[in-house]
N, CA, C and O atoms as a Maestro MAE file, in Angstrom:
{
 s_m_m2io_version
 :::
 2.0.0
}

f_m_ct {
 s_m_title
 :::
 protein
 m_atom[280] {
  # First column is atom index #
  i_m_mmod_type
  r_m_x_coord
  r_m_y_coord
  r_m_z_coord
  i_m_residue_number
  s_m_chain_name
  s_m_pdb_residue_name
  s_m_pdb_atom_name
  i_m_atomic_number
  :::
  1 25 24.267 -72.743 -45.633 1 A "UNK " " N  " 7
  2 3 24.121 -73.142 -46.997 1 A "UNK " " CA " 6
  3 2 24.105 -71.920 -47.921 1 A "UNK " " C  " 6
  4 15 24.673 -72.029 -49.007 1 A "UNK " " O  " 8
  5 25 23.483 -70.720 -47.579 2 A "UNK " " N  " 7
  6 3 23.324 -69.862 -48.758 2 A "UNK " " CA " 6
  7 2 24.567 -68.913 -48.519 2 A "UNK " " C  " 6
  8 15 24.502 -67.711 -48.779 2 A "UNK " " O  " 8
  9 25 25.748 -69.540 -47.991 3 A "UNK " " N  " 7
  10 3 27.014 -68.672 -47.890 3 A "UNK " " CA " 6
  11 2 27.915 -69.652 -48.996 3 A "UNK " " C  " 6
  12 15 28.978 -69.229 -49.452 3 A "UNK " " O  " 8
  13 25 27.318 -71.132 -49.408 4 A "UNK " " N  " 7
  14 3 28.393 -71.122 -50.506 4 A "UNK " " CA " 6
  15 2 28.244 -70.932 -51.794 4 A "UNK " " C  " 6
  16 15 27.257 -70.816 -52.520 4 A "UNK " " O  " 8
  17 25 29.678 -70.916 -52.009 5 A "UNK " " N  " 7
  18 3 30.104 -70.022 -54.035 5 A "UNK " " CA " 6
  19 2 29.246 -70.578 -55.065 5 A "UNK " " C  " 6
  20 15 29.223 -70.024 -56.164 5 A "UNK " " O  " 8
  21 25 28.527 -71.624 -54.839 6 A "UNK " " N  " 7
  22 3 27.640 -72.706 -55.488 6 A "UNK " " CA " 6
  23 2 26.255 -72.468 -55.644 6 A "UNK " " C  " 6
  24 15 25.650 -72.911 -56.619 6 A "UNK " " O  " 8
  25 25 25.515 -71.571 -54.451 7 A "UNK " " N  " 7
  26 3 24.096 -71.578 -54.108 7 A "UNK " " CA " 6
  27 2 23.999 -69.714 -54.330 7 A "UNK " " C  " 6
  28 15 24.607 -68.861 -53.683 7 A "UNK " " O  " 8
  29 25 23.247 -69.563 -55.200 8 A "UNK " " N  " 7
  30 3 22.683 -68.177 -55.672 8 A "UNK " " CA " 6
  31 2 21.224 -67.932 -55.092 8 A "UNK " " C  " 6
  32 15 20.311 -68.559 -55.629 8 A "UNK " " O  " 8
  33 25 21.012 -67.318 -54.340 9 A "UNK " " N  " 7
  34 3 19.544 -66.850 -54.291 9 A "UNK " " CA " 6
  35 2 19.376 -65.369 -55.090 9 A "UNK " " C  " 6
  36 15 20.132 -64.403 -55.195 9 A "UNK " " O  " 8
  37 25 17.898 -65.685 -55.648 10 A "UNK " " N  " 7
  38 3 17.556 -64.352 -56.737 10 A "UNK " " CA " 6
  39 2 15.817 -64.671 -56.377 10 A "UNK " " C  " 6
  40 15 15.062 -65.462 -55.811 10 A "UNK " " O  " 8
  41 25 15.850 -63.762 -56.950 11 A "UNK " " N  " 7
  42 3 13.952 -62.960 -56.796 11 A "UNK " " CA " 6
  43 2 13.576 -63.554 -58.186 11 A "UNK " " C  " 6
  44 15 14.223 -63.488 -59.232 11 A "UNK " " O  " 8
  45 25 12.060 -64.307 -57.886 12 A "UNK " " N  " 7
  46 3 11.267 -64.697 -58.745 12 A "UNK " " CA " 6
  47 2 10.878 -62.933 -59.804 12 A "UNK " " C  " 6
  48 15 10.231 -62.076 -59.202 12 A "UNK " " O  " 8
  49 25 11.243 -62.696 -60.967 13 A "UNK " " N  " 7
  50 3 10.988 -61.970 -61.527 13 A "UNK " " CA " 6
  51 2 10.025 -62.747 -62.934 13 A "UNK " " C  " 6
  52 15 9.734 -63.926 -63.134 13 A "UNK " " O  " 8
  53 25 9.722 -61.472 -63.736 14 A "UNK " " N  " 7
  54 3 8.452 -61.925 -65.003 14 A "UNK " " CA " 6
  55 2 9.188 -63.041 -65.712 14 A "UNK " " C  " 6
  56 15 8.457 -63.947 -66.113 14 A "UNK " " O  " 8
  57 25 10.306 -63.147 -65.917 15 A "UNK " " N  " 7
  58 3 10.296 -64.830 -66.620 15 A "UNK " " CA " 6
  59 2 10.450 -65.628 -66.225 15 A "UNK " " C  " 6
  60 15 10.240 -66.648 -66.882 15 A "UNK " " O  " 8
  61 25 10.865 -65.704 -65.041 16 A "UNK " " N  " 7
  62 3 11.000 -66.882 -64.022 16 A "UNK " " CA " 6
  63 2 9.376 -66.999 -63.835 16 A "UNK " " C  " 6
  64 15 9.017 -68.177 -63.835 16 A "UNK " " O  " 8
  65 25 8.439 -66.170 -63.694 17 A "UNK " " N  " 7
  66 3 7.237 -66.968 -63.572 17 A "UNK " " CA " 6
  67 2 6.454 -66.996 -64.675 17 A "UNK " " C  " 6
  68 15 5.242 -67.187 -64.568 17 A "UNK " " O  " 8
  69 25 6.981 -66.832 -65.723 18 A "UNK " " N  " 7
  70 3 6.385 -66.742 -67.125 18 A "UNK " " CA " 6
  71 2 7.009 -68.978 -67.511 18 A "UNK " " C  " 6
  72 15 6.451 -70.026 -67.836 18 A "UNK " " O  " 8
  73 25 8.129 -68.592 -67.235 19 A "UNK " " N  " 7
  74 3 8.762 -70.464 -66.997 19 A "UNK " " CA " 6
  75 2 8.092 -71.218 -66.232 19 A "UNK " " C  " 6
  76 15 7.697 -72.297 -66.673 19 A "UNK " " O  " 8
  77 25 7.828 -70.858 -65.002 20 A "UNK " " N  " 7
  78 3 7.115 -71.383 -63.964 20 A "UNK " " CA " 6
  79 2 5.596 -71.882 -64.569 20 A "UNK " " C  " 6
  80 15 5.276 -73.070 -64.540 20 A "UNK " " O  " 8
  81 25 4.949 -71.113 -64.967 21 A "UNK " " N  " 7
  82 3 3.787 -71.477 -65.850 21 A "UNK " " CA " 6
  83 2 3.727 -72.128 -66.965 21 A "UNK " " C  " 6
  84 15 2.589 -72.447 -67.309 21 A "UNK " " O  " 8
  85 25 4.599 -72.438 -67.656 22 A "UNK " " N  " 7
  86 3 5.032 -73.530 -68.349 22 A "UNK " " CA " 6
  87 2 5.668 -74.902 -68.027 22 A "UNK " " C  " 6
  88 15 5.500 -75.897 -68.732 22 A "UNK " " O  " 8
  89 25 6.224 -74.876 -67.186 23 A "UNK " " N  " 7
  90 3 6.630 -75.783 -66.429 23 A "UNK " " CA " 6
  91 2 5.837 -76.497 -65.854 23 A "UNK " " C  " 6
  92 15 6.157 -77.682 -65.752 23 A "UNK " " O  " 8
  93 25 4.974 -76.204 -65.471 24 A "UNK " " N  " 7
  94 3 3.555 -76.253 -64.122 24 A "UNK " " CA " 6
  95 2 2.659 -76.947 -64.935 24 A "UNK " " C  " 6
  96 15 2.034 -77.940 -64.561 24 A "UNK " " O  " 8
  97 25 2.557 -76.246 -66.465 25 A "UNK " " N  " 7
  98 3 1.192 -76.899 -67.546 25 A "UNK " " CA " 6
  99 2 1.529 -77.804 -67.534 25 A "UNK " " C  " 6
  100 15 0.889 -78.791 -67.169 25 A "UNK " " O  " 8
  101 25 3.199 -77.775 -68.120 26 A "UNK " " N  " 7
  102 3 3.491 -79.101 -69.226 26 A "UNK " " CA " 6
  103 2 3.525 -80.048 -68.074 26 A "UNK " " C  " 6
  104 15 2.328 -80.251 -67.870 26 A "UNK " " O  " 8
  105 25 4.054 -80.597 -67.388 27 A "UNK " " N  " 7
  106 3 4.580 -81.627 -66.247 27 A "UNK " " CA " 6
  107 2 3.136 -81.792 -65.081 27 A "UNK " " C  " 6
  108 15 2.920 -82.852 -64.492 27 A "UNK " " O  " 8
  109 25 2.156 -80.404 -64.892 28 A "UNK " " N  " 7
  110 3 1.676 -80.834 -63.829 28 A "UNK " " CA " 6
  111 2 2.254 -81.194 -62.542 28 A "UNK " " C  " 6
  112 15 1.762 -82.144 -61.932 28 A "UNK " " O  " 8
  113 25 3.553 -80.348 -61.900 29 A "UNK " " N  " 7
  114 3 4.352 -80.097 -60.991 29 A "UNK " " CA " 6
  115 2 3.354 -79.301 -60.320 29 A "UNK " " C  " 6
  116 15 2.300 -78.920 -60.829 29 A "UNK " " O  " 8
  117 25 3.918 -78.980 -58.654 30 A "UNK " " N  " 7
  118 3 3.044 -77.880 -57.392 30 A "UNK " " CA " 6
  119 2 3.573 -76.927 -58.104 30 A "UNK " " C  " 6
  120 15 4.399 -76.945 -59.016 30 A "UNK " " O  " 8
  121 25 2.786 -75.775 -57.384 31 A "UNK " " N  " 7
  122 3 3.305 -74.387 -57.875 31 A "UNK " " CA " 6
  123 2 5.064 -74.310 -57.051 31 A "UNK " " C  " 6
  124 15 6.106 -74.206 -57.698 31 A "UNK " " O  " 8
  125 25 5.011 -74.361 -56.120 32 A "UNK " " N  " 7
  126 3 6.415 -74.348 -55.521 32 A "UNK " " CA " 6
  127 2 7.603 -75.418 -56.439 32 A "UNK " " C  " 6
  128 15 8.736 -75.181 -56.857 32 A "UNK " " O  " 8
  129 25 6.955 -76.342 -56.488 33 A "UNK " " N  " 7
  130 3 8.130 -76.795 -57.389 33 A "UNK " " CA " 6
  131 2 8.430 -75.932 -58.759 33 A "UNK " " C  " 6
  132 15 9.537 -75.616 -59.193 33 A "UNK " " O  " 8
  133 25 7.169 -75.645 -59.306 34 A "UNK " " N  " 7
  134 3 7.778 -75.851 -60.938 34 A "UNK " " CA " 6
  135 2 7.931 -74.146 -60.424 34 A "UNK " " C  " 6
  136 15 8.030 -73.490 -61.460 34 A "UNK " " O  " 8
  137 25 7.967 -73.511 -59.585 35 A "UNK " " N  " 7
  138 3 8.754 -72.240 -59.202 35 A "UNK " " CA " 6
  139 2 10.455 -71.945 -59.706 35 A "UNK " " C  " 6
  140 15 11.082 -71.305 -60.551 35 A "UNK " " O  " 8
  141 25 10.671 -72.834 -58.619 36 A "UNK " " N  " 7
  142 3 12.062 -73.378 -57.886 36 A "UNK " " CA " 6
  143 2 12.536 -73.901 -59.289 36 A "UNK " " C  " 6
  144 15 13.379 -73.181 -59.822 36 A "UNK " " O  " 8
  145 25 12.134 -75.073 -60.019 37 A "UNK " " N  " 7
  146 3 12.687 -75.536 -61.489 37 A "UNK " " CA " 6
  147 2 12.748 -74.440 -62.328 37 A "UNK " " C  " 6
  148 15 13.803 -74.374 -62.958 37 A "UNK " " O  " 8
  149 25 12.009 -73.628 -62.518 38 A "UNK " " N  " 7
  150 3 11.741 -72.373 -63.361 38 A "UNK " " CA " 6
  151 2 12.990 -71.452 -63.342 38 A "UNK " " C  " 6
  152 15 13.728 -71.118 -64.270 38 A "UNK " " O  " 8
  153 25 13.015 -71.183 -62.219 39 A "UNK " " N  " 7
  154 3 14.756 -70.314 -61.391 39 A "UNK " " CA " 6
  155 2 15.313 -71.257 -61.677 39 A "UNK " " C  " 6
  156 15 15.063 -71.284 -62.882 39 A "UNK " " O  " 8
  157 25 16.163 -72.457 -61.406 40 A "UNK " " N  " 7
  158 3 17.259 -73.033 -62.004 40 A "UNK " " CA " 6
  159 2 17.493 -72.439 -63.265 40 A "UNK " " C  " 6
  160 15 18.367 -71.610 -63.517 40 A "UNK " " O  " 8
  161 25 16.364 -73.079 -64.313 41 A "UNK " " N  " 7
  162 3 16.221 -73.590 -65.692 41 A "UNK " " CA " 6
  163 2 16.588 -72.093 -66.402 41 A "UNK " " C  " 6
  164 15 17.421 -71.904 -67.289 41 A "UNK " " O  " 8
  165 25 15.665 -71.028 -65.710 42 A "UNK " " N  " 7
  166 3 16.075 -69.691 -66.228 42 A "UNK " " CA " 6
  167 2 17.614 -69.216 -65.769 42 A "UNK " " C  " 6
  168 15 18.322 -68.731 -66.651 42 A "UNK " " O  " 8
  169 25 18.084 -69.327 -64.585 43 A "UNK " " N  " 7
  170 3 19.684 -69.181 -64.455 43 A "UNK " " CA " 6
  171 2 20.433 -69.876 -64.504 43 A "UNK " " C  " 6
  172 15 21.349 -69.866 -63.682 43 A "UNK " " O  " 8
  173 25 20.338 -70.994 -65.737 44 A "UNK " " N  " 7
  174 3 20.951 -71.711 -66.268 44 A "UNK " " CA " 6
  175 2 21.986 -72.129 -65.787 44 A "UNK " " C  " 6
  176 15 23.164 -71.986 -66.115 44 A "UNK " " O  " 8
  177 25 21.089 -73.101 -64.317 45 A "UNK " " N  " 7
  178 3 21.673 -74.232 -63.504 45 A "UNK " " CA " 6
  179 2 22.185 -75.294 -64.153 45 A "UNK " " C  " 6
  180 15 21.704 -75.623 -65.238 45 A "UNK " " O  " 8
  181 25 23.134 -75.919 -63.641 46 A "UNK " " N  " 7
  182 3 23.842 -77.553 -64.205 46 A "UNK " " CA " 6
  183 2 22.867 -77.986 -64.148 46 A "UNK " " C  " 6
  184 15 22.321 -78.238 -65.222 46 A "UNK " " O  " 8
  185 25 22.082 -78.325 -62.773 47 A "UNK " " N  " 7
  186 3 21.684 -79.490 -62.288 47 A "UNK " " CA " 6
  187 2 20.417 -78.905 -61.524 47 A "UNK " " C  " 6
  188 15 20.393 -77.722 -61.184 47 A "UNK " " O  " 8
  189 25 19.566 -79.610 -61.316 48 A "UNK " " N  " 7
  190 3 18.338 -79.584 -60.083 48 A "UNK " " CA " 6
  191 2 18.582 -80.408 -58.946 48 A "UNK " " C  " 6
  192 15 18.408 -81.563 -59.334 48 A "UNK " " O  " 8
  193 25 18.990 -80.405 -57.380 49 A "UNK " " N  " 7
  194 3 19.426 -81.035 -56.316 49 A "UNK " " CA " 6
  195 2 17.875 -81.418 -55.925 49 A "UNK " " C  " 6
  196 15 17.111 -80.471 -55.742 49 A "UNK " " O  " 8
  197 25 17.266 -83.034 -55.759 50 A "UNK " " N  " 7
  198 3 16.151 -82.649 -54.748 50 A "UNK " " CA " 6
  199 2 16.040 -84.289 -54.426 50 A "UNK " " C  " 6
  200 15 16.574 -85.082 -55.202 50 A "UNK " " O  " 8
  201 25 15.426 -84.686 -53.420 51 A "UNK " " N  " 7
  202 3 14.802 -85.786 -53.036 51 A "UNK " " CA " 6
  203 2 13.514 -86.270 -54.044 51 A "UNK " " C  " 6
  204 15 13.320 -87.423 -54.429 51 A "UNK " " O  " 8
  205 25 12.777 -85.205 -54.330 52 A "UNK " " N  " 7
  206 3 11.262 -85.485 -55.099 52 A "UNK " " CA " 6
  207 2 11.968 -86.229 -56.599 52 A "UNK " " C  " 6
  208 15 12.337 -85.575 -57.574 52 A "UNK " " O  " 8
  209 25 12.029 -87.611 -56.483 53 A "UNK " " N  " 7
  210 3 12.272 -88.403 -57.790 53 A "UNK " " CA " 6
  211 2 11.278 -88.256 -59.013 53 A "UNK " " C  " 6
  212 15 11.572 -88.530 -60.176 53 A "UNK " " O  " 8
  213 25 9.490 -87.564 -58.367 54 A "UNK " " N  " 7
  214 3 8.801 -86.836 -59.702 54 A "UNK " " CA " 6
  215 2 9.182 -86.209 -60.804 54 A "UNK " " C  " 6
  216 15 8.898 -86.238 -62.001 54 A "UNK " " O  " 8
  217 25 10.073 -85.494 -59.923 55 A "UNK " " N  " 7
  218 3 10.730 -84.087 -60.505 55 A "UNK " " CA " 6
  219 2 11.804 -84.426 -62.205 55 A "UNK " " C  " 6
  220 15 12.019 -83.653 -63.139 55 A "UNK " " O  " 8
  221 25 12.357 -86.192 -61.953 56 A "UNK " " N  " 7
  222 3 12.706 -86.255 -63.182 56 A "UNK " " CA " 6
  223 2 12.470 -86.427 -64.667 56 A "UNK " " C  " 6
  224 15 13.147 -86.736 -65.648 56 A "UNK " " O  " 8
  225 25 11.169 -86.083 -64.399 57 A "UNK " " N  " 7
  226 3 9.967 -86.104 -65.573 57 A "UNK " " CA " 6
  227 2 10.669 -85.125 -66.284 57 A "UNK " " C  " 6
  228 15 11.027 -85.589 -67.366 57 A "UNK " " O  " 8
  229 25 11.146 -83.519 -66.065 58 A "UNK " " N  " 7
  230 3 11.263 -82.717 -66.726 58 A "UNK " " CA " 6
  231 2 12.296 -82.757 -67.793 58 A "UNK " " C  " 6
  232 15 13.051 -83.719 -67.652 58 A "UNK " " O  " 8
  233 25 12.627 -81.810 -69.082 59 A "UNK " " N  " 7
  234 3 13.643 -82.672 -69.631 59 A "UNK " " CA " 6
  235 2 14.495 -80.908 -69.842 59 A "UNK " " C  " 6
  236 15 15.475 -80.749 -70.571 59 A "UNK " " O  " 8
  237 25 13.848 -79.795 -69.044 60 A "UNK " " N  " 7
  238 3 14.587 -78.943 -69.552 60 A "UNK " " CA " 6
  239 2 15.907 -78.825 -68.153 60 A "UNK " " C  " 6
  240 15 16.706 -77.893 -68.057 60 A "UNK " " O  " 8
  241 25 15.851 -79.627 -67.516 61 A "UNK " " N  " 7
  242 3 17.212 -79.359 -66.839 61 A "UNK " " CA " 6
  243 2 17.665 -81.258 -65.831 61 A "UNK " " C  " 6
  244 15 16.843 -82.116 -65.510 61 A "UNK " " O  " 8
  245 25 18.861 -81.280 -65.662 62 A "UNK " " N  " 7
  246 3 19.008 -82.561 -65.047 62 A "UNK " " CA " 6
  247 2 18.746 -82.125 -64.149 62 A "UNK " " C  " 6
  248 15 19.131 -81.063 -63.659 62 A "UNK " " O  " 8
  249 25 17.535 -83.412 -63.505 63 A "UNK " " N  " 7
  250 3 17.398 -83.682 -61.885 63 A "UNK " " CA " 6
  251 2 18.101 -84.718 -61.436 63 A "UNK " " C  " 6
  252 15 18.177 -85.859 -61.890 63 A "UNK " " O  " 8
  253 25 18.769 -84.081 -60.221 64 A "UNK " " N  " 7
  254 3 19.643 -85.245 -59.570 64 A "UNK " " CA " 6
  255 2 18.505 -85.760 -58.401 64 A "UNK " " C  " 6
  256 15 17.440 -85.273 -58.022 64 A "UNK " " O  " 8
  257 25 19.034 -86.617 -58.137 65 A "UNK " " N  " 7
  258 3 18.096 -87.388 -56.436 65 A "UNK " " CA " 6
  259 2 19.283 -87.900 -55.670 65 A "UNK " " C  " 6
  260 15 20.368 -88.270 -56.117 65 A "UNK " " O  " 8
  261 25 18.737 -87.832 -54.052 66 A "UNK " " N  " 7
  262 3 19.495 -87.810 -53.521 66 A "UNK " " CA " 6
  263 2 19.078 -89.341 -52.583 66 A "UNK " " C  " 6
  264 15 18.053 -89.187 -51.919 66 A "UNK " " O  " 8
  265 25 19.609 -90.493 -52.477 67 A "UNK " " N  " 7
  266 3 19.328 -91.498 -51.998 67 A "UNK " " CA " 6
  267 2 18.742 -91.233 -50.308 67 A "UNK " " C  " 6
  268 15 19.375 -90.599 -49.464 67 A "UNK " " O  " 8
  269 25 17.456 -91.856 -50.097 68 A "UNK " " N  " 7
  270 3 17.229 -91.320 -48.955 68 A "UNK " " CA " 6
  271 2 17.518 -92.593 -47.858 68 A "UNK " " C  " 6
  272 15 16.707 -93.512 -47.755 68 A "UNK " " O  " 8
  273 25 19.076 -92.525 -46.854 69 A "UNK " " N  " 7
  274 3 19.314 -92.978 -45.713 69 A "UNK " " CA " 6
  275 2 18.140 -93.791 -44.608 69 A "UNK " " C  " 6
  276 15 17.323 -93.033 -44.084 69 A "UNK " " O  " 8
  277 25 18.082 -94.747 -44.383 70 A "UNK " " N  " 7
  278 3 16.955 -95.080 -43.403 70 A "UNK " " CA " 6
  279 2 17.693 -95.981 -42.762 70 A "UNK " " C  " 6
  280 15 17.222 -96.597 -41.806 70 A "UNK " " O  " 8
  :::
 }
 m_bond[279] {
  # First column is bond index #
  i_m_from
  i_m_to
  i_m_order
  :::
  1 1 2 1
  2 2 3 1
  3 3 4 2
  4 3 5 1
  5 5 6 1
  6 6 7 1
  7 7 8 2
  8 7 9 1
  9 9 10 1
  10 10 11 1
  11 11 12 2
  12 11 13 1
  13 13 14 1
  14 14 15 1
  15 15 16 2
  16 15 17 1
  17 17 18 1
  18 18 19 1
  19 19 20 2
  20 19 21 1
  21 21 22 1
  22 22 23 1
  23 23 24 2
  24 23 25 1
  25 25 26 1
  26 26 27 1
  27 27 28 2
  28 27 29 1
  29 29 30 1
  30 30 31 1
  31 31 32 2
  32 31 33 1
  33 33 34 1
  34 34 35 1
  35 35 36 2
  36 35 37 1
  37 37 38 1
  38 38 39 1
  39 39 40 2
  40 39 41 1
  41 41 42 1
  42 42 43 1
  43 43 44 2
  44 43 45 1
  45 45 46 1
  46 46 47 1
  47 47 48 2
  48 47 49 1
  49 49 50 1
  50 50 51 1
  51 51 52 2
  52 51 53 1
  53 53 54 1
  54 54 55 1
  55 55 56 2
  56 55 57 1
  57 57 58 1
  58 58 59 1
  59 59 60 2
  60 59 61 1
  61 61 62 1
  62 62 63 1
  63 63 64 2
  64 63 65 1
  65 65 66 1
  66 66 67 1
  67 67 68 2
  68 67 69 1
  69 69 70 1
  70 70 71 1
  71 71 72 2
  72 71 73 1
  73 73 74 1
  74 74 75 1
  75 75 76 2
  76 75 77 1
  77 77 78 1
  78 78 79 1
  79 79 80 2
  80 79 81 1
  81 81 82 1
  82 82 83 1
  83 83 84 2
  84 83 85 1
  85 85 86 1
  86 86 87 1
  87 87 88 2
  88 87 89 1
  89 89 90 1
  90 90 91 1
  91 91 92 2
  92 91 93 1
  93 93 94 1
  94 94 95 1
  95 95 96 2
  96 95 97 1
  97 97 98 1
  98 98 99 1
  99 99 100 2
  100 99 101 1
  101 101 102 1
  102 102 103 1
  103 103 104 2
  104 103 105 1
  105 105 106 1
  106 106 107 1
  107 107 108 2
  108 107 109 1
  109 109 110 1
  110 110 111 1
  111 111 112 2
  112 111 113 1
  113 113 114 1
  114 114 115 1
  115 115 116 2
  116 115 117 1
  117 117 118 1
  118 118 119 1
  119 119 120 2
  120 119 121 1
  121 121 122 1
  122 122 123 1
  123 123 124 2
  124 123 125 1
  125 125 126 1
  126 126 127 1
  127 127 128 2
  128 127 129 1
  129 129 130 1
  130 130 131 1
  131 131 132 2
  132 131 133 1
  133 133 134 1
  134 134 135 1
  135 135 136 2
  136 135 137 1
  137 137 138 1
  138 138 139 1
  139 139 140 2
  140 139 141 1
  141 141 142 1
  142 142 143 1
  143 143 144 2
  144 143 145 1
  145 145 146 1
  146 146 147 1
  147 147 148 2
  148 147 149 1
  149 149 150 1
  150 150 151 1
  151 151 152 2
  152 151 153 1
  153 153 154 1
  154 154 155 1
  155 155 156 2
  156 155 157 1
  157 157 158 1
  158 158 159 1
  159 159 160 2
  160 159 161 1
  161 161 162 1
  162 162 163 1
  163 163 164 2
  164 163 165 1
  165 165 166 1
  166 166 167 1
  167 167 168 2
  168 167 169 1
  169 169 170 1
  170 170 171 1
  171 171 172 2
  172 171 173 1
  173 173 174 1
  174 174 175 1
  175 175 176 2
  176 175 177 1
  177 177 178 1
  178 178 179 1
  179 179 180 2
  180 179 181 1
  181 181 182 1
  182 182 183 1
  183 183 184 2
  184 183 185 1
  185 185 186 1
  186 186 187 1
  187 187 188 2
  188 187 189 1
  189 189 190 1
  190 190 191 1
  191 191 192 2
  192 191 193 1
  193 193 194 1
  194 194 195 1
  195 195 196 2
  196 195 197 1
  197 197 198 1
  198 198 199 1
  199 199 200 2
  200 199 201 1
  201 201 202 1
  202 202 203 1
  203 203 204 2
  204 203 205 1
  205 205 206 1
  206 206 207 1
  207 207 208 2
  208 207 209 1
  209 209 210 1
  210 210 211 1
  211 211 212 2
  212 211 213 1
  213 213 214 1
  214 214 215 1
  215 215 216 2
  216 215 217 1
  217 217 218 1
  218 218 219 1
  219 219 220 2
  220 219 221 1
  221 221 222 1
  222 222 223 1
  223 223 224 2
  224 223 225 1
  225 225 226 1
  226 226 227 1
  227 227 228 2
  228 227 229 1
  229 229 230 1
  230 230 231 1
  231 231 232 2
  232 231 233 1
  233 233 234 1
  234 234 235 1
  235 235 236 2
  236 235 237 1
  237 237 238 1
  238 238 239 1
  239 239 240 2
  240 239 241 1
  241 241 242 1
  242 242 243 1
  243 243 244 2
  244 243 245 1
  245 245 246 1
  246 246 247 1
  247 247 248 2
  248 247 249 1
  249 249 250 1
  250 250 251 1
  251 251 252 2
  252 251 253 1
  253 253 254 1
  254 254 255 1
  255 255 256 2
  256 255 257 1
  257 257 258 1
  258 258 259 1
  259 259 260 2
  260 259 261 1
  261 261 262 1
  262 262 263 1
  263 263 264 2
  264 263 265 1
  265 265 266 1
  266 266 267 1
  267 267 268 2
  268 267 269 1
  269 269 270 1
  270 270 271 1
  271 271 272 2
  272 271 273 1
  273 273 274 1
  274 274 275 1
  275 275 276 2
  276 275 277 1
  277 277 278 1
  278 278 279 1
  279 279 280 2
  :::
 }
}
């Protein structure tokens, strides 16, 4: 997965967790999530990919969900 042209990994730096702490107040998200949203939102991702349907509370980036198979 982190070999395709699509998926960027980067280092939580001061505004990514300066976002993260805003993210975290406003919504009341885990710290790991409103991390992870924080990095999108700051490298101005399309989209948020996740199963957690919580997650579409936020309004600073689209969360997609992914139908879960059973």
């Amino acid at each position: 997965m982190t070999s395709s042209p699509n998926i960027e990994i980067t280092n939580i730096d001061l505004p990514i967790s300066k976002k993260a702490a805003q993210v975290r107040a406003k919504y009341g998200f885990k710290t790991p999530d409103s991390i992870q949203l924080a990095t999108a939102i700051t490298n101005n991702a399309k989209f948020f990919l996740t199963n957690d349907s919580d997650l579409k509370k936020i309004k600073e980036i689209e969360v997609v969900t992914l139908k879960n198979s059973d």
